[in-house]
C-alpha positions in Angstrom: -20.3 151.4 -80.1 -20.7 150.2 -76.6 -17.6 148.5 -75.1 -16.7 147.5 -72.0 -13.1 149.1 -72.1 -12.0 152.2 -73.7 -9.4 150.1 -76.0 -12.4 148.3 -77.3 -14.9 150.7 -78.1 -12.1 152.9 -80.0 -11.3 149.4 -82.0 -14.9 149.2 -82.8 -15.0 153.1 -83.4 -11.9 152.4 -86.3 -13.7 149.7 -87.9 -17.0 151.6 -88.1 -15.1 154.1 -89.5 -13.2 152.0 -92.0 -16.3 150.7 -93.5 -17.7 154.2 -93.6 -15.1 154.8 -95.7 -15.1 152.0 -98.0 -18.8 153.0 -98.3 -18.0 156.2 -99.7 -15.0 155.1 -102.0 -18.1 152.8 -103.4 -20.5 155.1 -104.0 -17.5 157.3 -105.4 -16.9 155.3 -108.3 -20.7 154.4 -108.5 -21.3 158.0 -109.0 -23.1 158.8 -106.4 -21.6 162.0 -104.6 -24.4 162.5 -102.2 -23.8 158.8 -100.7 -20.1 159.0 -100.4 -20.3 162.5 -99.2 -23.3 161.1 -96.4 -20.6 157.9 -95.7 -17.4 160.5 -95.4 -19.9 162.8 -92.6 -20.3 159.7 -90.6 -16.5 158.3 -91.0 -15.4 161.5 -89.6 -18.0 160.9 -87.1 -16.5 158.0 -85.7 -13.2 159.5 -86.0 -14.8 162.0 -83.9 -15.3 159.6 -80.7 -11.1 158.6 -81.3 -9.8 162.4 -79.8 -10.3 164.2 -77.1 -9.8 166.9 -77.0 -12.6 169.6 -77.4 -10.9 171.7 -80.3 -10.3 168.9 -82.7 -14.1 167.6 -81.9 -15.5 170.6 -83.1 -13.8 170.7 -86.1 -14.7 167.6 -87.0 -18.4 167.3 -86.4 -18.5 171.2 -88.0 -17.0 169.2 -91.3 -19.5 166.5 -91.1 -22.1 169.0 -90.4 -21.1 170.9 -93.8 -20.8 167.5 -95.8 -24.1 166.6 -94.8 -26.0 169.3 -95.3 -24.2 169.4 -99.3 -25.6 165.6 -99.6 -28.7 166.7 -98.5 -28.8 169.4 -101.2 -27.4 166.7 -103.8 -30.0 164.3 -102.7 -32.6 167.0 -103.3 -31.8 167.3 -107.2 -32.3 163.1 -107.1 -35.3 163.3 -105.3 -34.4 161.0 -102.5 -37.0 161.7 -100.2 -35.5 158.9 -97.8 -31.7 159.3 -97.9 -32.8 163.1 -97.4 -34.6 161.7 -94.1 -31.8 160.0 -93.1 -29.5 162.2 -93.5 -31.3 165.1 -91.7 -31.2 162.3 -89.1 -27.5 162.5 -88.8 -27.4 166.2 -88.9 -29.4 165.8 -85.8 -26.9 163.9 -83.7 -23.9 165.7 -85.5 -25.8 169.8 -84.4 -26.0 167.9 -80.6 -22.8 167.4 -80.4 -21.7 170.6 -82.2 -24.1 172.2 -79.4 -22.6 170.7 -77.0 -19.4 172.2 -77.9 -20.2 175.4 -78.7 -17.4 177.9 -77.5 -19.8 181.1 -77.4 -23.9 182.0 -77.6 -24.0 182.5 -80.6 -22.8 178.9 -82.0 -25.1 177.4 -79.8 -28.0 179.3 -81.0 -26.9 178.5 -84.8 -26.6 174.5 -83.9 -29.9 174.7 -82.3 -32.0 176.6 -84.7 -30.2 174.0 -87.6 -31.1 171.4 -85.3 -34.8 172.2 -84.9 -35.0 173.3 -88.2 -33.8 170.0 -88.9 -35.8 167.7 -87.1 -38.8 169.5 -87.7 -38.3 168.0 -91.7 -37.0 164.3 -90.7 -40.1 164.3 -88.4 -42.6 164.8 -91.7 -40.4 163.2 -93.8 -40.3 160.3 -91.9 -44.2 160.4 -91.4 -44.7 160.4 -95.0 -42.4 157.5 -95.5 -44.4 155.9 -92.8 -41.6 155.1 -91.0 -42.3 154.8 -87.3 -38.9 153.8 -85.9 -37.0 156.8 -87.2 -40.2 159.2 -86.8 -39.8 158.0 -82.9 -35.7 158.5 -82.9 -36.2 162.0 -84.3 -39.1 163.3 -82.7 -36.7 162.2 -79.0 -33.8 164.0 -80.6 -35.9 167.2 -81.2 -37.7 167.1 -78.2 -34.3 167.0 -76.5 -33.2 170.4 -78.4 -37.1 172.0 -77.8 -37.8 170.8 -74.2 -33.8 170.8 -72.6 -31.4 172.8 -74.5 -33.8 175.5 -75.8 -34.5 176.0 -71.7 -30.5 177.1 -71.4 -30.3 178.9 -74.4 -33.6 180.8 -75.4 -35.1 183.8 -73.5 -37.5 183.1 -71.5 -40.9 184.3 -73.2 -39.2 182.4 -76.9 -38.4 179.3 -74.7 -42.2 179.4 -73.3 -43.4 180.2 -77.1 -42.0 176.6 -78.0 -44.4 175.1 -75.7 -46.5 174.4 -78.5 -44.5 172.7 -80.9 -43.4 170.8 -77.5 -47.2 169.1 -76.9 -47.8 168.7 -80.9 -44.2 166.9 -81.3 -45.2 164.7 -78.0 -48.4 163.6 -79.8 -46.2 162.4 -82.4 -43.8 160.5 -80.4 -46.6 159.2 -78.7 -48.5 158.3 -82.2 -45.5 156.5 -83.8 -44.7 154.5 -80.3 -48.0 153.6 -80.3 -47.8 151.9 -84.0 -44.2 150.9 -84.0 -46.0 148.4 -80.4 -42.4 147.8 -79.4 -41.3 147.5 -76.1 -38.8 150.3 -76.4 -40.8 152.7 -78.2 -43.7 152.1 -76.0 -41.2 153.2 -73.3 -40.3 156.8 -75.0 
């Protein structure tokens, strides 16, 4: 969605989110509740980037935290190991942003632990697929929540336990980068 002016990127930010939801009136009649229920999670999303203000934000990414996680369970009974991947994906950015505004402790600590929890599954999912691009965006994500965020909100001696999964999720990153041989993953 990068724009150069703020009246640009939320024009981009309403059509994203009209084709999100013509995504999801498709898969509606197609039958398909765990697509349209995955396409309505990320129409809110970009409806999410539209306000401002904090309150309606949280709501928001709390409701496509909730529809995600009930595709996610829908996709399971299809066996769709991908869309499930992909999906966890999203929960990923949605449980960052959630994190980020968390009103108390407690909140937080929920969004991370889903969030580790989380990427921890789109990581082997994603390996198992063999797909090196995502495995790359994922492992970042969660290394953002297990090396930054878990700092802030962990005590110290469960932060310094997570050192672990820290060094075995850098081997991935570097692993994937190092097959995907693109410039930009080769940078991460």
């Amino acid at each position: 969605f990068e724009s150069g002016t703020r009246p640009e990127f939320k024009e981009r930010v309403w059509k994203a989110k009209a084709h999100y939801e013509q995504a999801k009136m498709l898969y509606e009649k197609l039958g398909s509740a765990a697509l349209a229920k995955r396409e309505d999670a990320r129409a809110k999303f970009a409806e999410f980037w539209l306000h401002e203000d904090s309150d309606n934000r949280r709501e928001i990414v709390e409701g496509c935290l909730g529809l995600s996680s009930e595709a996610v369970l829908l996709f399971g009974h299809e066996n769709e190991v991908e869309s499930i991947a992909q999906t966890h994906k999203d929960i990923l950015v949605y449980a960052a942003e959630a994190l980020r505004l968390a009103k108390d402790w407690k909140s937080a600590i929920a969004h991370f632990e889903t969030a580790v929890g989380v990427g921890k599954k789109a990581i082997e999912e994603f390996k198992a697929l063999g797909k090196d691009e995502d495995v790359i965006e994922v492992v970042h994500q969660t290394l953002w929540f297990l090396a930054v965020k878990a700092e802030s909100l962990l005590e110290p001696a469960r932060f310094q336990a997570l050192k672990e999964e820290v060094a075995h999720s850098e081997v991935d990153l570097r692993e994937a980068s190092e097959r995907a041989g693109t410039e930009y993953a080769l940078c991460l």
